[in-house]
C-alpha positions in Angstrom: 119.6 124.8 111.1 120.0 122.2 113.5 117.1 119.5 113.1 114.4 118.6 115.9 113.4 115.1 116.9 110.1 114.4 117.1 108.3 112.1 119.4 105.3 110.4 118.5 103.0 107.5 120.0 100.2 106.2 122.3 99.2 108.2 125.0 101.4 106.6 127.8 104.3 105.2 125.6 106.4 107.9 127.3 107.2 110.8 124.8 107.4 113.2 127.7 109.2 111.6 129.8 111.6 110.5 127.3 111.8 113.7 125.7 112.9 115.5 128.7 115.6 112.5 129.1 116.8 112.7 125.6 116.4 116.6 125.3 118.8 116.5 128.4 121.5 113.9 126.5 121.4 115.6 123.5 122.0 119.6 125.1 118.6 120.3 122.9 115.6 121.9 123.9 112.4 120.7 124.8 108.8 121.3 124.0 105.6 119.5 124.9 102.8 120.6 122.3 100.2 119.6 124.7 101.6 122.1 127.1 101.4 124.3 124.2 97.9 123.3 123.3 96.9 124.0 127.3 98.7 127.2 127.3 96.8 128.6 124.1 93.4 127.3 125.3 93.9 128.7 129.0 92.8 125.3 130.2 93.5 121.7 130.5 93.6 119.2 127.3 90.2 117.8 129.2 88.5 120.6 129.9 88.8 121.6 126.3 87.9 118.4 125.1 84.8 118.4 127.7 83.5 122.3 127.4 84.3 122.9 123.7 83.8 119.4 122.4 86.5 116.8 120.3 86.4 118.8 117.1 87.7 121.9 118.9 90.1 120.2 120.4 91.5 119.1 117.2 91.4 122.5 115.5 93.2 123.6 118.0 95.7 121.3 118.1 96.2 121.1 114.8 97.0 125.2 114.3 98.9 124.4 117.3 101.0 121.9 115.6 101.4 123.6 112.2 102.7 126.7 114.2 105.6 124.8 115.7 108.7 126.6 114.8 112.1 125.7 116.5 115.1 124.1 115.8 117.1 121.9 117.9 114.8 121.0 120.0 113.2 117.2 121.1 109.4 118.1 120.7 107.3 116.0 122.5 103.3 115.3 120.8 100.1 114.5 121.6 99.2 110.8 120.7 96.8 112.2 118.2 99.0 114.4 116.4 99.1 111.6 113.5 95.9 112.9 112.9 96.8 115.8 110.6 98.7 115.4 107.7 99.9 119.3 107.4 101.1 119.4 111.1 103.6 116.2 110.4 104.6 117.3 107.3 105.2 120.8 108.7 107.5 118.8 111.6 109.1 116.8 108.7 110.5 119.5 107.0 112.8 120.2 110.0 112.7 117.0 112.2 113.4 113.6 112.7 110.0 111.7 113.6 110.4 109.0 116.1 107.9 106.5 116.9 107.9 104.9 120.5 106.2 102.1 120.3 104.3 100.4 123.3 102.2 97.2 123.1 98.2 97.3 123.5 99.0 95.3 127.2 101.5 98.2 128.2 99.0 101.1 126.7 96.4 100.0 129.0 98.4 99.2 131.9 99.9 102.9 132.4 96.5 104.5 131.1 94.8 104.2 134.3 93.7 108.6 133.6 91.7 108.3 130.6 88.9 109.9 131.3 90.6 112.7 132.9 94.0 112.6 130.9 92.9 114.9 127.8 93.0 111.7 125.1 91.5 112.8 121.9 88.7 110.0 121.9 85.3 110.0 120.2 82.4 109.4 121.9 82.3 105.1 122.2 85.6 105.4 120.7 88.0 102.6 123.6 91.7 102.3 123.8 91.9 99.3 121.7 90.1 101.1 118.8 92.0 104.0 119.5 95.2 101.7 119.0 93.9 100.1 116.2 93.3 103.5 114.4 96.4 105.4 115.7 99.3 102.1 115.0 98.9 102.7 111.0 99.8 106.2 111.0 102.3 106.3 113.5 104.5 103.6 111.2 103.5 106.0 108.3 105.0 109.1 109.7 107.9 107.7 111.5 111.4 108.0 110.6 112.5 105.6 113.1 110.7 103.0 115.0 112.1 102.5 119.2 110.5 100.1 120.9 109.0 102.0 124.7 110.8 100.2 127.7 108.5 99.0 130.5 109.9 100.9 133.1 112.9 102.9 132.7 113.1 105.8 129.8 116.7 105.7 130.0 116.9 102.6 127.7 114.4 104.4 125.6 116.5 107.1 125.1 119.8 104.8 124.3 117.8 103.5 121.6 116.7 106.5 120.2 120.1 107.7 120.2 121.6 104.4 119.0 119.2 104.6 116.0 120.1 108.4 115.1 123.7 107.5 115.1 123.0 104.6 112.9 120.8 107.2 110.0 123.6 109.5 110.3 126.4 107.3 109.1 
């Protein structure tokens, strides 16, 4: 079984875009589980979160998550996946979990959507809470640690692969 790597961050670190880069490099597949999550709910991640309310949104992302099941592909997550301790184990047990990490500065610069972007927020809930909540669990779950480049993926995805050809030896 060929393992997955599994992209995990902020919203707006880059995990898609550097999934679809790194997917590309690598000859793996790629999946987005918020495409997933949108394609299951037969609407957008802000609808759902607007019509059916935050907890919804998690359910459903959650038996979303824990349903996963592919190999060799670079899966790309929500930035709230860390929420739910069965989904990452579940991605564990056949992936590689990769952090991209982006500064608070950076976060706030690129997240210029967030009210219509589908960012599992509670109500009063701001991005640097959200940070401040998200930064612990994404160092829990992580595997490896890639710091997110400002503007090109590219270097995002040398250091990615860099650092999975540094585990494997």
């Amino acid at each position: 079984m060929k393992k997955n790597i599994v992209l995990t961050g902020m919203p707006a670190c880059g995990k898609s875009v550097t999934g679809v880069i790194l997917a590309k490099s690598l000859k793996m597949n790629f999946l987005d589980t918020d495409l997933l999550i949108q394609e299951e709910a037969g609407k957008s991640l802000q609808e759902i979160i607007n019509e059916d309310g935050i907890d919804a949104f998690k359910t459903l992302e959650e038996q979303v998550l824990c349903g996963v099941n592919v190999e060799n592909t670079v899966i790309a997550t929500g930035g709230s996946a860390v929420y739910y301790e069965a989904a990452m184990e579940h991605l564990k047990e056949n992936g590689i979990i990769i952090y991209i990490e982006a500064s608070l500065s950076t976060i706030r610069k690129r997240l210029r959507n967030i009210k219509t972007r589908g960012v599992a927020m509670e109500k009063g809930e701001t991005i640097d809470s959200l940070y401040d909540k998200r930064v612990p669990l994404y160092e829990k779950y992580a595997d490896i640690t890639v710091r997110s480049h400002r503007y090109r993926a590219e270097n995002t995805v040398e250091d990615i692969i860099g650092s999975l050809k540094k585990q494997a030896e």
